[in-house]
C-alpha positions in Angstrom: -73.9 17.4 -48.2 -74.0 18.6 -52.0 -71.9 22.0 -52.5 -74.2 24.9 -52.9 -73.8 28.2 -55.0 -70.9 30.4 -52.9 -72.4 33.5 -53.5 -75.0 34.5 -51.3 -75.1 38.0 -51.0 -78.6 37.7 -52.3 -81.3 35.2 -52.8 -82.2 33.6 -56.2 -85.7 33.4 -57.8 -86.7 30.7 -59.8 -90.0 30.7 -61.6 -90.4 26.7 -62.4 -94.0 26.8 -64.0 -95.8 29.7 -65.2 -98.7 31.0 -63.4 -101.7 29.6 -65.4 -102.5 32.4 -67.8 -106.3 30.3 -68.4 -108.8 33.1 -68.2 -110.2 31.8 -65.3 -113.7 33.6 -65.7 -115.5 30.9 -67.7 -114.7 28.2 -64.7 -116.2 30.9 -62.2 -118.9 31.2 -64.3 -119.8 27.5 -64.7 -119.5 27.3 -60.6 -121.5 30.2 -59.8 -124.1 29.0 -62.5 -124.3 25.2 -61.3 -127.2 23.8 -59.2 -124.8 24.2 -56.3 -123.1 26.7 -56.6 -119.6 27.3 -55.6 -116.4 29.5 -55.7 -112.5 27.9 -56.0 -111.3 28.8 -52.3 -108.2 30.3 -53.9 -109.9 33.1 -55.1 -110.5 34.1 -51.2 -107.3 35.3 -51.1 -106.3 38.4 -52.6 -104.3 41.4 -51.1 -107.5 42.3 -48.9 -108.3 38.4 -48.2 -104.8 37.9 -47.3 -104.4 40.4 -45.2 -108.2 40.1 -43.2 -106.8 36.5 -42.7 -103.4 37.2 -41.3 -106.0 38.9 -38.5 -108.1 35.8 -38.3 -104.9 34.3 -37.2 -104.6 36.2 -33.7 -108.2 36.3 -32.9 -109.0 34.5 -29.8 -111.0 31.5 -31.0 -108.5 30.5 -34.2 -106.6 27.9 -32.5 -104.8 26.5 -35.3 -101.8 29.0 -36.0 -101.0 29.6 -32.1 -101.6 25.9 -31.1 -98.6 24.7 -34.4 -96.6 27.3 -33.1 -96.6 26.1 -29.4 -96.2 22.3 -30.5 -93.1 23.2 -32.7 -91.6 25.4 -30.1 -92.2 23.1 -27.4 -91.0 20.0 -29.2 -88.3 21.1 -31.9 -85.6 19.6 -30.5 -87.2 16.3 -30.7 -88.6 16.7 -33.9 -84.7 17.4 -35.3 -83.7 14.5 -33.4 -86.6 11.8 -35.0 -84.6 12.6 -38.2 -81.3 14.0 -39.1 -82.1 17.2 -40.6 -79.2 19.2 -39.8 -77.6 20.8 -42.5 -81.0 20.9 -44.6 -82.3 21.9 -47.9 -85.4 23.4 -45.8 -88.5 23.3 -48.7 -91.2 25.6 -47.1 -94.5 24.6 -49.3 -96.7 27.9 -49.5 -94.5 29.9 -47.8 -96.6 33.1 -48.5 -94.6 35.5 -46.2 -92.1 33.2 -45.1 -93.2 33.8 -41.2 -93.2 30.4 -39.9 -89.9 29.3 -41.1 -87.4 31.3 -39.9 -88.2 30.0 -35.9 -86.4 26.6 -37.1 -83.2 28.0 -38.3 -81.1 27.8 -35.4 -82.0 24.3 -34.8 -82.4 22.8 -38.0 -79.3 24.9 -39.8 -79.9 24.5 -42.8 -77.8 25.4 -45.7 -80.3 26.5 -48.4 -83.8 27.7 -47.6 -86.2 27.1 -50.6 -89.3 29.3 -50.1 -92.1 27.7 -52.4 -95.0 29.6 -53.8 -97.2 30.1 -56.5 -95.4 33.3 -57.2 -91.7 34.4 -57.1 -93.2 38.1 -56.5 -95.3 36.6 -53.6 -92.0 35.9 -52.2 -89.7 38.3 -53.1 -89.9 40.9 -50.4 -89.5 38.8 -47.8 -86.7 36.4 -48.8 -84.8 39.2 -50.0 -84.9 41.0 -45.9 -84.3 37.3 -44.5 -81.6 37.2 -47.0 -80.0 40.1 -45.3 -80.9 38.7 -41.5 -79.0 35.2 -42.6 -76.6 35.1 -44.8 -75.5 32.2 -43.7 -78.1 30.5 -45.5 -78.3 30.3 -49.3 -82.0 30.9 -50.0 -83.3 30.4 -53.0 -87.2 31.6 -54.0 -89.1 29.0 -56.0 -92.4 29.8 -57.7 -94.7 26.8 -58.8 -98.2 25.5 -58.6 -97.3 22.9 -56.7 -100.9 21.8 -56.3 -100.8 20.1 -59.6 -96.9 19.6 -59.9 -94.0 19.9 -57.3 -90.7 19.3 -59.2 -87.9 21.3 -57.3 -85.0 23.1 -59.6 -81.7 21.4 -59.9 -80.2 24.3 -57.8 -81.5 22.7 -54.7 -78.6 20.7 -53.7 -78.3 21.1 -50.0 -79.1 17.3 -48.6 -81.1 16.1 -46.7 -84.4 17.6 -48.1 -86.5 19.4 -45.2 -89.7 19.2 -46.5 -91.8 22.0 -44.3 -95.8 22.1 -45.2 -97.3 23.8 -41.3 -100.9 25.0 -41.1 -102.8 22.6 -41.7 -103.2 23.2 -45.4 -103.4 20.0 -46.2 -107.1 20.1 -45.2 -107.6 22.4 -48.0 -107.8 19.6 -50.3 -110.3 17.0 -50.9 -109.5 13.6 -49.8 -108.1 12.7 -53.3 -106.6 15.4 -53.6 -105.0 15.5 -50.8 -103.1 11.7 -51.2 -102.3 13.1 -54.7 -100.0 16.6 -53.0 -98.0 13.7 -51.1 -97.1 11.6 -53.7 -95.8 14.6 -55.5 -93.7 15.7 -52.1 -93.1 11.6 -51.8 -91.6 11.8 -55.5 -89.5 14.2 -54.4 -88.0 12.7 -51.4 -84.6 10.4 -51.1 -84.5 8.1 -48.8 -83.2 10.7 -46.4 -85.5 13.1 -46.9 -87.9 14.1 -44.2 -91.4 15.8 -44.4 -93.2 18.2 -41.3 -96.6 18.6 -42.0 -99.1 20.3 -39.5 -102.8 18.4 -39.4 -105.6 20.0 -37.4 -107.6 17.4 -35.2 -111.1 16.4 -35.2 -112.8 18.2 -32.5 -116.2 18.8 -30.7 -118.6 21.4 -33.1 -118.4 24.4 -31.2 -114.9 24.6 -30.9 -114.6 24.0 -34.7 -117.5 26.7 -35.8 -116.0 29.2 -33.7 -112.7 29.2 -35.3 -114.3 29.7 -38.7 -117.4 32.2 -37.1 -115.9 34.7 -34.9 -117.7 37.3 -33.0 -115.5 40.5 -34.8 -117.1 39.4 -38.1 -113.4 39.1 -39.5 -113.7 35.6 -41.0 -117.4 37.0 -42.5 -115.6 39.5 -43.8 -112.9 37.3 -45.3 -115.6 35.1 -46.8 -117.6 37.9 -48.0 -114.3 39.8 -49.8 -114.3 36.5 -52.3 -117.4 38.4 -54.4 -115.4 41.7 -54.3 -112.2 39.3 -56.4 -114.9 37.3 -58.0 -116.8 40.6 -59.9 -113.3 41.7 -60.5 -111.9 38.4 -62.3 -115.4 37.4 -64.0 -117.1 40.7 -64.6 -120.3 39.8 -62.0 -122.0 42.1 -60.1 -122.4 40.4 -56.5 -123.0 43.4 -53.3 -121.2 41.4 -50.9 -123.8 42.9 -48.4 -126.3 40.7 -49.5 -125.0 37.7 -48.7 -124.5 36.1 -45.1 -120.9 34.1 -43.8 -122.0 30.1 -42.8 -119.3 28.5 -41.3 -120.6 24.7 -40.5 -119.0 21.5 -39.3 -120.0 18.4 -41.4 -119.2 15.7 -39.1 -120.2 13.1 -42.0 -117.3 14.6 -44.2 -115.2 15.8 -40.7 -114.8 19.1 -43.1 -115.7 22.7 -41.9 -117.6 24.4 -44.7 -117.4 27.9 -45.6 -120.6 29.3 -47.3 -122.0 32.5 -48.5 -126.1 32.5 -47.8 -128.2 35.0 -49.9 -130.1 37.1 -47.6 -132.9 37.7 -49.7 -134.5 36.8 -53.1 -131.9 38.1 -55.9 -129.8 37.9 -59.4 -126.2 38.0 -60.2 -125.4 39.3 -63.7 -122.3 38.9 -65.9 -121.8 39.9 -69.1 -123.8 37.3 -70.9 -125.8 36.1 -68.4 -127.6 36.1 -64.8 -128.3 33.4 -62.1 -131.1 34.2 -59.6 -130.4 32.9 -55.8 -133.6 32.4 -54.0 -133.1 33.9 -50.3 -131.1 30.7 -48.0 -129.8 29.6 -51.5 -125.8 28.8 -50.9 -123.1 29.2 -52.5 -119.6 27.1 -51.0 -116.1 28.6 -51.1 -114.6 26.8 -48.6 -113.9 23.1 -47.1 -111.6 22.4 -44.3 -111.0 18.4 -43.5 -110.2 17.7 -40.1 -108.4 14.1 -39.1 -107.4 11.9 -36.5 -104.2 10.6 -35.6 -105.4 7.3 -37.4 -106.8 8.5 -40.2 -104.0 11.0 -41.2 -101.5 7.9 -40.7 -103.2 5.7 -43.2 -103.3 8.8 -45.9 -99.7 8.7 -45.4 -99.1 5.4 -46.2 -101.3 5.2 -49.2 -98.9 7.7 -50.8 -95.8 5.8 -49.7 -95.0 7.7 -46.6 -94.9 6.7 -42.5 -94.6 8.0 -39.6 -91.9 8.4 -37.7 -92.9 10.3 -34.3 -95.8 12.8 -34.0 -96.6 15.3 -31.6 -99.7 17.2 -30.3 -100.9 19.8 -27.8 -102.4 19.1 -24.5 -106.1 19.2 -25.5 -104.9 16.9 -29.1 -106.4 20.0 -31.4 -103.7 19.9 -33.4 -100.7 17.9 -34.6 -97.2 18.0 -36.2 -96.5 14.9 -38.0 -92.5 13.8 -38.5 -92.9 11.6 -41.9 -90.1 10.0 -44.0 -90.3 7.3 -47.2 -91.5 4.4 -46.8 -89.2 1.5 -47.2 
């Protein structure tokens, strides 16, 4: 194992990229004003979005958090043994509040925890109190975009490399998308290195709609909120009231798809222009791909990864790959 810095009395923050400082209302613009209209899915969460989904997470029908968290309890043991990990550089991609980590301290030890976010400030609070909880454990906040680039600081020294990517968010992505995020954690990796990545399964319709469509109206709300951080950003004048939460499976795509439905006949203005949505007219924020053991498998190995092991819950909603380099 590489030394590490001696003093860890408190974490370090390291801000690798800049946030992108790209007015971003032009690009919202041109989506909302195209023939199908659409939203970037990021903008869904702000303070209020990110808090109305930490709810979505314990509602009854929102499988996927509870469902991770009983494979990884159930089989971390095994997953530490597949790979030596001990002793890790533990990278926890999109972090966010650092929640899901901290369950795998005591058996993956690891001697630095690297927190990775868009953000430093996303993470600061709550490195800083784990900080205090372990000081055993160097941490060290990283803030980067790593969407389009993942290149970790030179003060990550701890080896092997954990990397740690849970909750399905790799279904965020579009297929290309999503082979180009793991090259960039594959570019990353020694041979050593070892990636845990959480995949949600294909599954029959209704189970899938009701995750995304739940009888509380939370997730409508959720959805909804993105035209409250959409008129701030872009200067538009959407009543979220008039539009109407669609959560549907596309089993062509295997995606869920979040849309927001006009209820009526109407126009949304900005400063130098409107765009009128006839009532049904749609407007996507959201996709969601779903996998199968198979297919997830042979995404790996198109970015130079394999599998070692993988694990999933009774029912096979959901699954928690072990991956390494291929050779």
């Amino acid at each position: 194992m590489s030394s590490a810095r001696t003093d860890k009395s408190s974490p370090a923050f390291i801000q690798t990229a800049a946030r992108d400082e790209e007015d971003p209302a032009p690009s919202l613009i041109r989506g909302i004003d195209s023939p199908q209209a659409s939203i970037p899915p990021w903008f869904l969460y702000d303070l209020i979005g990110s808090r109305l989904f930490d709810v979505i997470t314990v509602l009854p029908n929102y499988y996927p958090t509870r469902t991770e968290a009983q494979i990884v309890a159930t089989n971390l043991q095994a997953m530490c043994g597949a790979r030596d990990v001990s002793g890790a550089a533990l990278i926890d991609l999109g972090a966010a509040s650092c929640a899901k980590a901290p369950p795998l301290f005591d058996a993956v030890r690891p001697a630095q925890y690297v927190p990775v976010d868009i953000s430093v400030e996303f993470l600061r609070d709550a490195v800083t109190k784990l900080q205090t909880e372990h000081p055993e454990i160097e941490m060290i906040g990283v803030g980067t975009d790593f969407s389009k680039e993942l290149v970790l600081p030179a003060e990550v020294t701890a080896t092997p490399r954990l990397f740690f990517y849970p909750g399905s968010s790799i279904g965020n992505y579009d297929p290309p998308e999503a082979r180009g995020f793991l090259k960039r954690v594959r570019r990353q990796m020694d041979d050593d290195a070892t990636l845990w990545i959480g995949v949600d399964l294909v599954k029959d319709t209704e189970t899938l709609e009701r995750a995304y469509d739940d009888d509380l109206g939370v997730t409508a709300a959720f959805n909804r909120n993105i035209l409250r951080n959409v008129n701030r950003v872009a200067g538009t004048d959407f009543r979220p009231a008039e539009w109407r939460h669609v959560a549907l499976y596309n089993e062509a795509a295997h995606r869920i798809e979040m849309h927001l439905e006009a209820r009526r006949d109407l126009a949304v203005t900005w400063k130098t222009g409107e765009r009128r949505f006839a009532a049904g007219e749609r407007i996507h924020t959201e996709s969601s791909y779903k996998f199968t053991l198979e297919s997830f498998d042979a995404m790996l190995r198109q970015a130079g990864l394999s599998t070692v092991d993988v694990w999933t819950d009774p029912q096979r909603w959901f699954a928690m790959f072990v991956v390494a380099p291929s050779t």
